[in-house]
C-alpha positions in Angstrom: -15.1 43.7 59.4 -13.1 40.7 60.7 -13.8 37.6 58.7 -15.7 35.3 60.6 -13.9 31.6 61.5 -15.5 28.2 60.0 -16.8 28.2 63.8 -18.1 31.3 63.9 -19.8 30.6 60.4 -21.2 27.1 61.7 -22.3 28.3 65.3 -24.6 31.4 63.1 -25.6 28.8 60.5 -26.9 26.7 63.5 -28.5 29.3 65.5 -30.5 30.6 62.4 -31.6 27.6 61.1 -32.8 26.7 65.2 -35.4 29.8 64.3 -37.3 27.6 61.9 -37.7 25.4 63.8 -38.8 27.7 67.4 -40.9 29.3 65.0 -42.9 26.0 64.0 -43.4 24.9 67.7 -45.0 28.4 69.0 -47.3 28.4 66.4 -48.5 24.8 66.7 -48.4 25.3 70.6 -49.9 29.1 70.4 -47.4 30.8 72.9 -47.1 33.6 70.3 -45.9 35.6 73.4 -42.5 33.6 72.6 -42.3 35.6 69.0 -40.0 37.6 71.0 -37.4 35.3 71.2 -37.3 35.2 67.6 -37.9 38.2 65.8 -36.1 41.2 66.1 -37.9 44.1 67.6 -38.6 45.9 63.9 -39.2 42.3 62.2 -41.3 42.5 59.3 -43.7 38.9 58.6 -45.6 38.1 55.4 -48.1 34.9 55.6 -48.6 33.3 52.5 -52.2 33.4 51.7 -52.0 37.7 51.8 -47.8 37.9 50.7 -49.0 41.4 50.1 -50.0 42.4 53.4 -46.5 43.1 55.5 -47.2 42.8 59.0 -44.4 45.1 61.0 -42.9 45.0 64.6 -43.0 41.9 67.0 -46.1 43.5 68.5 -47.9 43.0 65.3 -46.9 40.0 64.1 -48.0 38.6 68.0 -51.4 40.5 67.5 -51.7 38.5 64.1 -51.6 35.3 65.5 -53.5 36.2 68.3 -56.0 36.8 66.8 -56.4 34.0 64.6 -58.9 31.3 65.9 -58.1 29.4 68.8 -59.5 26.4 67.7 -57.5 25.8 64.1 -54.7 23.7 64.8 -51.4 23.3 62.9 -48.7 20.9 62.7 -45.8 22.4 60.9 -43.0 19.7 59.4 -39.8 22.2 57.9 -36.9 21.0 56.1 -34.2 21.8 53.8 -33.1 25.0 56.0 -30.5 26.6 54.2 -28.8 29.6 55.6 -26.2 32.1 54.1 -24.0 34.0 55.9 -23.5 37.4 54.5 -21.8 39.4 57.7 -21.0 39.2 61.3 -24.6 40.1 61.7 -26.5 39.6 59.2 -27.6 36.6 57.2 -30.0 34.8 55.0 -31.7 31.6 54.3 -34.8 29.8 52.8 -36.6 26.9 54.4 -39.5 24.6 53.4 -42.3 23.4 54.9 -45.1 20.9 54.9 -48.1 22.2 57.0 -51.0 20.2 58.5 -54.3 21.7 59.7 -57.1 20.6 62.2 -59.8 21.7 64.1 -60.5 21.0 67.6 -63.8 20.0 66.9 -62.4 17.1 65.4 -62.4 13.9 68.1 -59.3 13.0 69.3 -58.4 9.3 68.6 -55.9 6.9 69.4 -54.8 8.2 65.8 -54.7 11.6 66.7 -57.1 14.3 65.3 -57.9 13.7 61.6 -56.0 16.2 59.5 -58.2 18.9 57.0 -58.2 17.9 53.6 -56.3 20.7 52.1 -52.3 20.9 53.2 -49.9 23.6 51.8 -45.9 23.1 51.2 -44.1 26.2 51.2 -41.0 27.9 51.7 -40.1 30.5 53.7 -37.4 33.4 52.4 -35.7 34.6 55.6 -33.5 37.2 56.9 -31.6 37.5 59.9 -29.8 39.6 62.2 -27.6 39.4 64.9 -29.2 40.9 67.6 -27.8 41.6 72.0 -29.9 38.3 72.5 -28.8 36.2 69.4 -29.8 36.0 66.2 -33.6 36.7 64.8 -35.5 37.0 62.3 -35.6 40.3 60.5 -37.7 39.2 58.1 -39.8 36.0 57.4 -42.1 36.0 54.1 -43.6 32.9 53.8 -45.3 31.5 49.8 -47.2 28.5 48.9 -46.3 26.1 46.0 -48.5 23.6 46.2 -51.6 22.0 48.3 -53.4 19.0 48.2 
């Protein structure tokens, strides 16, 4: 395998850390549909209140979130993406984040909605592959370290 250039390295590093955060906005939107652009077809996807439970396949992980209540909203702040390359195709990284829930039965204000009393911070252990249409996630386990 060719060595990759500081480019090459950089333009991966970019495009895998750019899944974090594609994979914050569908969830708070709920286009789960759009987990297609950003797992791979074979994905596996742990959440972090059941790490145990691996949910496998794109289809499966869309079904999970489909399923989930329409009305629970979520606001997902991640930071501190930090991506290793290991290969031409493959790679790894860990992220953190800081989620926000809501309902919709909560009024909508000038303020915004007010937020549920219990937030998580997290981090997600990620790995990815290089796929025909870029990278994806191969895999996405997701913890919880603290909550207020």
């Amino acid at each position: 395998m060719a060595e990759l250039s500081e480019t090459e390295r950089r333009n991966a590093e970019l495009a895998c850390q750019a899944l974090a955060v594609e994979y914050a906005e569908i969830v708070d939107t709920q286009d789960y549909a759009r987990f297609r652009e950003i797992f791979a077809e074979d994905a596996a996807f742990t959440r972090p209140m059941s790490p145990q439970e691996v949910i496998r396949g794109v289809d499966a992980i869309i079904a999970s979130f489909v399923s989930r209540p329409r009305n629970r909203l979520t606001h997902h702040i991640v930071s501190n993406c930090r991506v290793r390359i290991e290969s031409a195709d493959t790679a790894t990284g860990t992220c953190r984040v800081l989620l926000y829930t809501s309902d919709t039965s909560e009024p909508e204000t000038p303020e915004g909605r007010k937020a549920g009393g219990k937030q998580l911070m997290g981090t997600y252990q990620d790995r990815y592959v290089r796929t025909k249409n870029g990278w994806r996630f191969a895999e996405r386990r997701s913890g919880v370290q603290f909550h207020t």
